[in-house]
N, C-alpha and C positions, 0 to 999 in steps of 0.2 A: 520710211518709218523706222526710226530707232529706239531702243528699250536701252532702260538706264533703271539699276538698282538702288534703292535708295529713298531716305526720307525728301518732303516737299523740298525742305529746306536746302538738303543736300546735292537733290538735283539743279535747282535753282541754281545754287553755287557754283555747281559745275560751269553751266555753259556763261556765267556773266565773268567769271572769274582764268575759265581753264582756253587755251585755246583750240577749236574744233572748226573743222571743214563747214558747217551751217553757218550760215549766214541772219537765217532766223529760224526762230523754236517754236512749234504750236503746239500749247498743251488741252488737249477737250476737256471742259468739266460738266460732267453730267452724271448722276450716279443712279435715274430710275433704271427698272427693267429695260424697259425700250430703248434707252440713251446706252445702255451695255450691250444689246445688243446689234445694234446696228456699228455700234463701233468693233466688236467682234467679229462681224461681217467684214469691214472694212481691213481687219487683222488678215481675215483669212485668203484676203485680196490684195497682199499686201504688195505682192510685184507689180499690180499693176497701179495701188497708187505712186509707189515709189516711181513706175515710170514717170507718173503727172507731174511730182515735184522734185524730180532730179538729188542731185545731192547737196545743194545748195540750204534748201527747206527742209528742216528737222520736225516730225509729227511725231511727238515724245509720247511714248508709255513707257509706264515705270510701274514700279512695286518695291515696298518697303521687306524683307528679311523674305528671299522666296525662298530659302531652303525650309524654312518653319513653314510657308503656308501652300505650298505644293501640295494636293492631296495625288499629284498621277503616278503610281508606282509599277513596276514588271512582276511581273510570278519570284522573283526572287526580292522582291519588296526593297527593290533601289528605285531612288526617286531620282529618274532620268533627266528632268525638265530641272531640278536643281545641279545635278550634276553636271550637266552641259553647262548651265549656264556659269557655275562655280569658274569655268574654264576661263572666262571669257569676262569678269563681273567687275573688272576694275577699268573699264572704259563701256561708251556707249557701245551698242553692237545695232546693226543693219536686223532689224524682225525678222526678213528672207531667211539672214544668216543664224542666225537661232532656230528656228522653225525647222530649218535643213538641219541640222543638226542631230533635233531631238526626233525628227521623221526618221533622220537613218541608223540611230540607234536603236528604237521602236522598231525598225520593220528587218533590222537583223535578229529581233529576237521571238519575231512574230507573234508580238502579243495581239489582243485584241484593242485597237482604240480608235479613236475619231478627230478627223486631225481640225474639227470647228470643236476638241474641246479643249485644246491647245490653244485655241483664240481666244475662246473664254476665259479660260484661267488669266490672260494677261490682260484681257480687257476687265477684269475683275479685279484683278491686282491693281489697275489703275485708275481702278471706280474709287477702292478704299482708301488713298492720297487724296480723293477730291476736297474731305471736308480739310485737310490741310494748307493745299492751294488756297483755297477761298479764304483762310485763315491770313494767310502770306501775301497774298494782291489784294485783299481789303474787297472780294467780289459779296455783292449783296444776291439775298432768296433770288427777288425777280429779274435777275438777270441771268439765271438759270435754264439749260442749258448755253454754254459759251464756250469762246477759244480763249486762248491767253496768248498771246503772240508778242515774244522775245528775240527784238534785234541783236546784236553783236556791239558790243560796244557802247550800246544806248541804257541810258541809266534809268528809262520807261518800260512800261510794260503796255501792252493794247488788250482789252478787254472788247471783245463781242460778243452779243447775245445771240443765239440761235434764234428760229422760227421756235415756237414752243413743238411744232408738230414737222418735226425737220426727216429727213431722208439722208440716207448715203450720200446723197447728189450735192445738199447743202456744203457736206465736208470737200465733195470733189471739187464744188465752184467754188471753195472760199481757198481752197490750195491751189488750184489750178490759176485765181487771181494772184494768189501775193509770187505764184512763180514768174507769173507776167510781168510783173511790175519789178524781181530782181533783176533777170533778162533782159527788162527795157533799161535799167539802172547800167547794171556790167556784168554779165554773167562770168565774169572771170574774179571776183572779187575775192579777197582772201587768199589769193592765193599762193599757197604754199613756201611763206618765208624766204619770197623771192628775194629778197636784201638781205638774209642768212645766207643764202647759195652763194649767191655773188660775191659777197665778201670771201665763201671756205675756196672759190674759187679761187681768187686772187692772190687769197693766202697761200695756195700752192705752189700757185705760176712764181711765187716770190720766192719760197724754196728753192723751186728749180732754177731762178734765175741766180741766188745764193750761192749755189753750190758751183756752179759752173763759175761762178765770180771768184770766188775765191781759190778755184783752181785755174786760173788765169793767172791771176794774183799770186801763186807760189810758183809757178813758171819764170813772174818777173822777178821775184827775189832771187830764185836758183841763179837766174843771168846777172843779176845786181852782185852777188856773192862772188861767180866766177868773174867778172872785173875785175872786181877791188885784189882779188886774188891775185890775179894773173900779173896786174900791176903795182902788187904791193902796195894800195893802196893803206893809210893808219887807218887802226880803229875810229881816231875821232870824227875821220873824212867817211870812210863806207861806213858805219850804224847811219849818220842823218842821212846819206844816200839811199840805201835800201827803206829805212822811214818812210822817205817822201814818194820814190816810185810802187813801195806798196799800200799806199795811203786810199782810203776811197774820198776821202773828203776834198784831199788836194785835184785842181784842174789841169787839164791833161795839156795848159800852157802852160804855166807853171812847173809841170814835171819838166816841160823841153826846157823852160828857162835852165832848172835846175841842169840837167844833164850837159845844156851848151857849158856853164860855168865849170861845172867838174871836167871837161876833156879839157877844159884851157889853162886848167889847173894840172890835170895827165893826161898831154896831148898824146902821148903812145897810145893811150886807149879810142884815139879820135877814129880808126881804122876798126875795130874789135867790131865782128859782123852780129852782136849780141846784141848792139844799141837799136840794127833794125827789128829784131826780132822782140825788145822791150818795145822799141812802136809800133808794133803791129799786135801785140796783147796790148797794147794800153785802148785802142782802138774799140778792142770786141770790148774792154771793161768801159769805156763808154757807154758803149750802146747797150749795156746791163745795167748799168747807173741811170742810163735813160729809163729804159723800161720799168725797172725799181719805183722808179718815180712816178712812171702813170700809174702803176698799182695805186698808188697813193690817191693821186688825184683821179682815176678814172669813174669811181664811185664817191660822186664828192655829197657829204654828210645832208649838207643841205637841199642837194635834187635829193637824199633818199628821203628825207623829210618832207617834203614837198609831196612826193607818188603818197604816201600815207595819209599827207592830210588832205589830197582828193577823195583816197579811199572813206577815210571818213566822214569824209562831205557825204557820200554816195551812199555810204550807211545812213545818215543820217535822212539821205531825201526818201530810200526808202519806207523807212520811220515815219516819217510824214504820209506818204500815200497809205500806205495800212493803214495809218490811224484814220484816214477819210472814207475806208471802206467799210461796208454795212450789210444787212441784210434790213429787208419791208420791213417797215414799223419798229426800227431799233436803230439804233447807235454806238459806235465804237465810242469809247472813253481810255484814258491812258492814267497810268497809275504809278508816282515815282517810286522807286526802289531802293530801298537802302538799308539791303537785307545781307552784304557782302562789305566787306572790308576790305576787298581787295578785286574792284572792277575793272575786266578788259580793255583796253583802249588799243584799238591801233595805233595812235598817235605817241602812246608809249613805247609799244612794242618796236616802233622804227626811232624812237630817241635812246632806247637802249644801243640801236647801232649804229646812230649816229656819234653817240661819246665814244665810242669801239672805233672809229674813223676817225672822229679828231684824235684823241690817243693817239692813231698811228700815225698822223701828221704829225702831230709836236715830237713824237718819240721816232720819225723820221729823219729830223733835225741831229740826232745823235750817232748815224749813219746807219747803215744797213745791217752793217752785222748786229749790231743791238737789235735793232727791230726784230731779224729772225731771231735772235736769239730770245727775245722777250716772247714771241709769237710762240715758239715750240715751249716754253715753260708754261705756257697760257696754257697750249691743246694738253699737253699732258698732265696737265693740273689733275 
């Protein structure tokens, strides 16, 4: 169970637009007596629904400005249950973790209170949004009480009608199903920016592969330098020599081409024990130019493309079984949305890095040091 401050609209916007670990959103709409209280009940039980639908399944209560409609105050007339919350009010928060909160501030100061009216208050808080929801998903009287169940990514909403004369148990089976049915889907879904990771990974190992490259690379110039020195090499002959052996682009036959030519041109230098220790750096910068190189292609734009638009497959087949699920004598109906301007997509969210991947192919083409060098102007941006 999560608490989100905030108007209908605002909350709404949240989870279609912002990205969040749920997978999908249930909101209850019911505002008599009985429908607040038994959802109060379910507040003050809130660990143990949370066990039933993991963290996957989001069962939203919200409230619009609580520090105005808090009436629970301490003998020194602070209003604990806004203050806590103040703390905490610019993201969803877990009900446990609220709840724990304003219990251990209360019971340091050992007022007198009751902590089912801590449940109240937010199941009342999220009674008074109801007539807004219904306003915002176009829900009619008789389908009163209902859930409103919000996928990720899906530009629908699922509308269910309760039993008119429903029980705690109703909310457990209808949470306890849609958790069934992410589980049977992938319960790993969503998860955590896994083609962000991999990319900040790579982009490190390129670093470290960078640095060492290019301290290879002023090893061969120092030796390229003492040559031309030693044997009086001109300027015109050692600058393109030192050019080409410290070059990343030129290949490492090509450098031997080069170096045969220059000793037949200063065969004194054909002896200089510098030439094996230029091939044997040239060697490790290989195998950094190699490795450079898988960075590039190991996360190729179009497998990350691909795992995303499974994922969204898999969102979408959930969307579909919800929308088949019911309670006796009623029917789920779905409701399009187009209440955001700005809707989640996974399929977005891995085409943002996949142009992040092409990018670095074509701008791999320009060699390595660019690349780092473009990538650290990137992070520090």
């Amino acid at each position: 169970m999560i608490f989100k401050e905030g108007s209908a609209q605002d909350v709404h916007n949240w989870f279609v637009s912002e990205k969040t670990p749920e997978v999908a959103l249930c909101i209850f709409l019911g505002a008599a007596k009985q429908e607040i209280s038994i959802l109060s009940s379910l507040i003050d039980n809130c660990i143990e629904i949370d066990s039933i639908i993991g963290n996957l399944i989001g069962f939203l209560l919200c409230g619009n400005n609580i520090s105005a409609q808090s009436s629970f105050t301490c003998r020194n007339q602070q209003n604990f249950i806004a203050a806590e919350y103040k703390k905490i009010s610019n993201k969803a928060v877990p009900v446990r973790d609220y709840l724990s909160r304003i219990d251990a501030q209360l019971s340091k100061r050992k007022d007198n209170y009751r902590k089912e009216e801590i449940a109240s208050f937010i199941a009342n808080s999220s009674a008074r949004l109801v007539p807004d929801f219904i306003d915002l998903y176009g829900v009619s009287q008789k389908e009163l009480p209902c859930m409103i169940t919000l996928i990720k990514g899906i530009d629908k909403t699922i509308v269910t009608p309760f039993p008119a004369r429903f029980t705690s148990d109703h909310f457990i089976q209808w949470l306890s199903q849609i958790r069934d049915l992410v589980d049977n889907v992938d319960r790993h879904l969503l998860s955590p920016d896994f083609y962000i990771t991999e990319v900040s990974e790579l982009i490190n190992k390129n670093f470290e592969y960078e640095n060492e490259l290019r301290a290879k690379l002023q090893k061969i110039k120092k030796a390229a330098i003492g040559i031309s020195g030693k044997y009086q090499v001109p300027v015109d002959d050692a600058l393109p020599m030192i050019s080409v052996l410290t070059s990343q682009r030129q290949k490492s036959k090509e450098k031997a081409e080069y170096i045969q030519n220059f000793i037949l041109k200063y065969p004194k230098s054909e002896t200089d024990n510098r030439w094996q220790k230029i091939a044997s750096l040239q060697k490790k910068v290989d195998q950094l130019l190699s490795l450079q190189n898988d960075i590039i292609t190991l996360n190729n734009p179009k497998d990350a493309s691909e795992r995303l638009e499974v994922e969204y497959k898999k969102l979408h087949l959930i969307y579909d079984q919800i929308s088949n699920l019911k309670f006796e004598f009623s029917n789920s109906r779905t409701v399009k949305i187009t209440t955001s301007d700005k809707i989640w997509k996974p399929v977005e969210r891995v085409n943002t890095t996949s142009d992040l991947l092409k990018k670095l192919h074509s701008i791999y083409e320009k060699g390595p040091n660019y690349l780092s060098k473009l990538i650290s102007n990137w992070i520090n941006y």
